[in-house]
N, C-alpha and C positions, 0 to 999 in steps of 0.2 A: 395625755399630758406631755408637753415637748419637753426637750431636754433642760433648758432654760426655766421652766417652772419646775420640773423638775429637782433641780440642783440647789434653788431657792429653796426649793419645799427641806429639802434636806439640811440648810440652812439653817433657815428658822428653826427646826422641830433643835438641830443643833445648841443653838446660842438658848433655847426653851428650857432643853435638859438641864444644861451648863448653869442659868439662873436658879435649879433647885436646891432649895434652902439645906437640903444635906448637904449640899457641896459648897456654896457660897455664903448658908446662914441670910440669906438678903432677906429677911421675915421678919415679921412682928406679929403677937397675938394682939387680936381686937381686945380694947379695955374694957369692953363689958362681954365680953367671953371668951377666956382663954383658947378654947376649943378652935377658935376660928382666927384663921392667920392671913394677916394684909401680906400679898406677896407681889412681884412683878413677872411672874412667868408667863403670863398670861398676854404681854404685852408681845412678843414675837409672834404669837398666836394673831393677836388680831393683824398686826403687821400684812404677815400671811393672806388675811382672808382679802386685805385692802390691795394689795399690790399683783396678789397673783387672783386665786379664788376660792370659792367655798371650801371645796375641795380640798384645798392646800392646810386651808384654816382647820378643816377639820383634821386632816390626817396629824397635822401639827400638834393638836388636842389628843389624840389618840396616842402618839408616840411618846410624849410629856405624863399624859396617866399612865402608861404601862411601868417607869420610872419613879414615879411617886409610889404605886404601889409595894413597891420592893425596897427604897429607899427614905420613900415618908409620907407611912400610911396617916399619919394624927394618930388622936384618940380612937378611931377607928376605923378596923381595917380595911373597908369599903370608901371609908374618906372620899380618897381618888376620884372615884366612881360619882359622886357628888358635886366635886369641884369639874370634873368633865362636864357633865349635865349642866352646870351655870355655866361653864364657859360656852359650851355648844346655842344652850337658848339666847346665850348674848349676841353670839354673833348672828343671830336669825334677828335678832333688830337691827343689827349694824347692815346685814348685807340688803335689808327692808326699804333700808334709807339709800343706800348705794343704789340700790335698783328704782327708787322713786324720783332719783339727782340725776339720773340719767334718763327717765321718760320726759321728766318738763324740761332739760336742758337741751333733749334732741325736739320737744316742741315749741322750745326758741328761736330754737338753731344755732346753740353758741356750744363751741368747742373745746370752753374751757372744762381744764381738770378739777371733778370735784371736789380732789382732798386737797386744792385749796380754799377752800370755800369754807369760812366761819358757819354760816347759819346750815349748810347740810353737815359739818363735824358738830354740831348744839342738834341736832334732830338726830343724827346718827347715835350719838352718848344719849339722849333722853330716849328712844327705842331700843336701844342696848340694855339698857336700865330697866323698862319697862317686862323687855321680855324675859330676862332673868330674873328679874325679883319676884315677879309673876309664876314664873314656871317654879323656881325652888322653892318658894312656899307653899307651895300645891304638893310639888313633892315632900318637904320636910312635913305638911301636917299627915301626912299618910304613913313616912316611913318614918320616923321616929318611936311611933310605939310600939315598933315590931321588936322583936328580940335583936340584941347581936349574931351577927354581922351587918344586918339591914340595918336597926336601929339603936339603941338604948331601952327602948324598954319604957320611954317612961308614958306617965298619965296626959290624960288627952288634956288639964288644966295645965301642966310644966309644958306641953306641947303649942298650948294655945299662946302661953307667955313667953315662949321662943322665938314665934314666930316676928313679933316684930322686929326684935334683934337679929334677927336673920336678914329681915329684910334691909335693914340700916344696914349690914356687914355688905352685900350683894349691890347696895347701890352706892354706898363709897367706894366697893374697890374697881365698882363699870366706871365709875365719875373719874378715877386717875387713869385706868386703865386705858380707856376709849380713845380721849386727847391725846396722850404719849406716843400711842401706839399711831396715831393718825399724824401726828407731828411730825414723826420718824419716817412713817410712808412718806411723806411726802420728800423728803429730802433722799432718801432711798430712793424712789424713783429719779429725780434730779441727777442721781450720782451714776445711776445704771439706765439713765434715758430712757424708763419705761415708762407705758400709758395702758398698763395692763387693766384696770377697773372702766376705763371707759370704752375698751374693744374687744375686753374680755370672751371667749367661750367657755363652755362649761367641760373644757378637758385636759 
């Protein structure tokens, strides 16, 4: 990784931390489940994966839960650990879409930048969405009837009837999250004349 993503990477993982609702309160509980908090940390996260790369995207996500855990586990104190996992599986649809705008538009042959492009940020949020609400419900029906720390403990019928509340909390908060975050790249790039997502390497 050069110094230039680098420095970005430390950035974002920055302005990620700074968003944590310990510190800024910028949260809300979902109204049908306290336990689960609309938040925007998440947003310099994707920022990261869009402008620089996975790589960044993740290490972003890693540094952000190390923080949460010490500062705001939730109701439980693997929380963290949870909200990593949906962010990770989210961006494996978003960087899905990234990599799919860049095979047909180098089989066009046109040089334009993706992240302006309407219909690949509507494919990149619908496979964002896709691949976390997917993956966290696979995890939540498994890990939730484990004891604390893993889970709660509860029955596999309060587990069955979680789940689709979960998945409604996972696809509202990919639905603001995605856009914002891509809106922001996009003018981020603008501002730092970068074309990082269309010439990208993986270092």
């Amino acid at each position: 990784m050069n110094t230039k993503k680098l420095t970005l990477t430390i950035v974002f993982a920055a302005i990620a931390i700074t968003l944590n609702p310990a510190i800024t309160h910028l949260y809300f509980p979902a109204p049908f489940d306290p336990g689960l908090f609309y938040q925007i940390w998440e947003i310099p996260i994707v920022i990261a994966l869009l402008i620089i790369n996975p790589i960044s995207g993740i290490a972003v996500c890693l540094l952000n839960t190390s923080v949460l855990l010490v500062l705001f586990p939730g109701a439980l104190p693997t929380g963290p650990l949870y909200n990593m996992l949906a962010c990770i599986s989210m961006q494996v649809g978003i960087y899905t879409a990234i990599t799919l705008g860049k095979k047909v538009r180098a089989h066009k042959k046109t040089q334009t930048n993706i992240l302006t492009s309407i219909k690949w940020l509507t494919i990149a949020t619908s496979l964002g969405i896709l691949t976390r609400t997917t993956f966290m419900t696979v995890i939540h029906y498994f890990a939730l009837p484990q004891p604390p720390p893993i889970g709660f403990g509860l029955n596999q019928a309060i587990t069955s009837a979680f789940l689709p509340l979960s998945a409604i909390f996972n696809t509202t908060l990919a639905l603001y999250t995605i856009p914002i975050g891509w809106l922001i790249a996009q003018q981020v790039q603008k501002v730092l004349q970068l074309n990082i997502p269309k010439n990208s390497k993986h270092n």
